[in-house]
N, C-alpha and C positions, 0 to 999 in steps of 0.2 A: 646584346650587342648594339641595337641601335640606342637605348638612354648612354651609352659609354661616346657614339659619335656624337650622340645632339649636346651630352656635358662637354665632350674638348670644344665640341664648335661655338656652345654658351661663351666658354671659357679665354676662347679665340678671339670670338670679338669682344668681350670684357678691355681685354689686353689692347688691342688694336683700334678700341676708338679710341682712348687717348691720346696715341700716338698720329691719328689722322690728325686731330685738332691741333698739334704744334706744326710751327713756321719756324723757317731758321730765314733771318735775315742778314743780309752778307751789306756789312759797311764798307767805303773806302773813302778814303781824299783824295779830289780829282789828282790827273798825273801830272807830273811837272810841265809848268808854263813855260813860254815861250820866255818870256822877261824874268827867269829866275835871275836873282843876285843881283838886280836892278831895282831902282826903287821905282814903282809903279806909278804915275799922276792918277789922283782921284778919280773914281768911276775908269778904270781902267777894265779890259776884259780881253783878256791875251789868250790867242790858240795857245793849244799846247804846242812845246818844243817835240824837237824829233824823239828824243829820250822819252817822252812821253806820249805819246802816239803809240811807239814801241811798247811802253806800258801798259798802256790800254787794250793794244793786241792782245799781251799776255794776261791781262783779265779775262779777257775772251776767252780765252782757251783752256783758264783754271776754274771757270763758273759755267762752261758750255755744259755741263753734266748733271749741274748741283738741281735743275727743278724751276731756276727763276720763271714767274709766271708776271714777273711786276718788277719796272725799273724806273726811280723815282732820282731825278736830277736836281739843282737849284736852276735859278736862271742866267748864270753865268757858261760861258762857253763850254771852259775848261771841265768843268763837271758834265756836259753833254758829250763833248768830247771822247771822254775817257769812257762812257757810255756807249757808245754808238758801235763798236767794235761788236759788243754783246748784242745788243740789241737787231743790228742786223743778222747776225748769225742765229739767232731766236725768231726773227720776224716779230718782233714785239715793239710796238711803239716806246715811248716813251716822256713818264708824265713831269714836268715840270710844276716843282712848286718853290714859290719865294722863299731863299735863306732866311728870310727874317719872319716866316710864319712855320716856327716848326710845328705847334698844337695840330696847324692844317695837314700836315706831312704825316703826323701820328694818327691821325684821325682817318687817313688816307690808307696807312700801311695796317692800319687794323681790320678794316674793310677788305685786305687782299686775300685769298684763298689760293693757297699756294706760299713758293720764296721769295724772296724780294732782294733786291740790289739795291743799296742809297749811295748814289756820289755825292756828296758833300764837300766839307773843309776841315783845314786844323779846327776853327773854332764853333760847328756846329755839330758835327757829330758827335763830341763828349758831351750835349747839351740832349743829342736823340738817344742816343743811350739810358743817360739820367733820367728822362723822358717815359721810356720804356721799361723800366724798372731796374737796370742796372744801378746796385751800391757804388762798389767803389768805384771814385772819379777817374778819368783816363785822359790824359794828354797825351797831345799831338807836336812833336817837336816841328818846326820852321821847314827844317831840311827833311825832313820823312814823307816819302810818297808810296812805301809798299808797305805800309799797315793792310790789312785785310781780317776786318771783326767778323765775327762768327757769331751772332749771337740767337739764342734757340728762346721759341716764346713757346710759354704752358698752354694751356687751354684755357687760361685766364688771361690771357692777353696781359702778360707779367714775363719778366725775361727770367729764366730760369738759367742760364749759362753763358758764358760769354770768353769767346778764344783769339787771342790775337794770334794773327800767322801774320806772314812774309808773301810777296811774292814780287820775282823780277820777271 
């Protein structure tokens, strides 16, 4: 009787470290700006609009569950913004790093232990993806702000899956 519990319990954690060593990382595009449909003057950086505030709540409320231990913003508002809903309801700070250094940003979410939240943009997230091992490419249309990726890393720090959802 006991070689039968100490082989399932061998066999138990065979199964169950792999499983600790994956991350699921939860992308999204900050929520709508205040200046949507306007043409922005350069270096422009606009709170989000109400719609998007509203947005961001409901981030909150669709990832309060999921594990995030790490939330990684750019240095724009709008991506803090849409952030901050989580992030207090979590009690988790939250790290900023430059749009235009994502190596820093992979280098950072590799380092995490635990899930991770990236707010981002249309045009950096298909870049972290790529980045992370995601094949095929992903765009982001102009008008879309309730993408919400899914994407599960191996134990190789290599992205093994990846799901786009919805959320309002």
């Amino acid at each position: 009787m006991t070689k039968r519990i100490l082989a399932v319990l061998v066999l138990t954690l065979a199964f169950a470290a792999p499983a600790a060593a994956q991350k699921t990382i939860f992308l999204v595009r900050h929520a709508e700006r205040a200046d949507a449909g306007m043409t922005a003057p350069p270096g422009a950086d606009p709170d989000l609009s109400p719609e998007g505030r509203t947005r961001s709540s409901s981030l909150a409320r669709v990832l309060a569950d999921a594990g995030i231990t790490a939330i990684f913003t750019t240095e724009l508002k709008r991506t803090q913004q849409t952030a901050a809903p989580l992030g207090q309801a979590l009690k988790l700070s939250t790290t900023t790093v430059p749009s235009s250094n994502i190596p820093a940003l992979i280098d950072q979410i590799k380092l995490v232990t635990g899930n991770v939240l990236v707010v981002g943009h249309s045009n950096t997230l298909p870049e972290i993806m790529k980045r992370l091992g995601v094949q095929t490419p992903v765009t982001i249309a102009d008008d879309r702000f309730d993408d919400l990726f899914v994407l599960t890393m191996g134990s190789g720090a290599t992205a093994t899956n990846l799901i786009r959802l919805h959320y309002r």
